[in-house]
N, C-alpha and C positions, 0 to 999 in steps of 0.2 A: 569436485567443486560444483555447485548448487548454480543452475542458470533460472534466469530472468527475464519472463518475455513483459514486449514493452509496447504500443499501436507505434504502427511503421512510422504515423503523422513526429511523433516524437524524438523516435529512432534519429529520423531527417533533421528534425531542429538541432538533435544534440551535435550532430556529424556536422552540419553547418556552423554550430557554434563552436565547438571545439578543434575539429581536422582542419579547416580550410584555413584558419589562422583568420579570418575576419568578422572577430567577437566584437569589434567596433562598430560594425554595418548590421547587425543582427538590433532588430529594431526592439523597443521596447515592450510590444507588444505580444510577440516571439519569445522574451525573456521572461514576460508572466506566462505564459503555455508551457514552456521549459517546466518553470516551477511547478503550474499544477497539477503537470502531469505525473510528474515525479511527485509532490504532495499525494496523488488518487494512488499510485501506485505504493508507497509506502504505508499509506493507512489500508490496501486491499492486503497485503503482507501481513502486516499484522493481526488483521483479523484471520489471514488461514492460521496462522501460527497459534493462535489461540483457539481456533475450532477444533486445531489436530491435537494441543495441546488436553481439552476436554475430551474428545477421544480414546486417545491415547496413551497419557499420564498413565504410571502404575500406580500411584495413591489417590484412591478418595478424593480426598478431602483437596489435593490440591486439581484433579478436574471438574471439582465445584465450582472451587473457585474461578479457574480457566474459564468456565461454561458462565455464570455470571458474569465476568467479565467480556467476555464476547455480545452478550445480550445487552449489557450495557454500549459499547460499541456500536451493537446494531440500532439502538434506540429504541427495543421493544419494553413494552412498558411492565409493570411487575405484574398487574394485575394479569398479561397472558403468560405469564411462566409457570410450569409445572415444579 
């Protein structure tokens, strides 16, 4: 099974929000952190996924694709692409 690392800062919120049982007291502001970390962390995933994929891939034509799609991701613009 595939692990996941995560900044300790988050690690904490999630264990606060979920083990201790006091998702009530877990401030509002804490529950946008929660989210974005998990949001940074979901879209860093997906970009390896699609870098390894451009790598990787045994066809062409779909680590082209892969490799465009990552550059789009990244927001680099056309005009620097080879």
């Amino acid at each position: 099974m595939a692990k996941v690392q995560i900044e300790k800062e988050l690690f904490d919120l999630l264990v606060r929000f979920h083990v201790t049982g006091k998702e009530q007291e877990i401030l509002h502001r804490d529950r946008a952190l929660i989210r974005q970390g998990l949001e940074e962390k979901l879209q860093a995933m997906k970009l390896h996924n699609l870098y390894s994929e451009s790598k990787n891939c045994k066809f062409k034509e779909l680590r082209e694709t892969a490799r465009q799609l990552y550059l789009d991701e990244k927001g680099i613009h056309k005009d620097f692409r080879w």
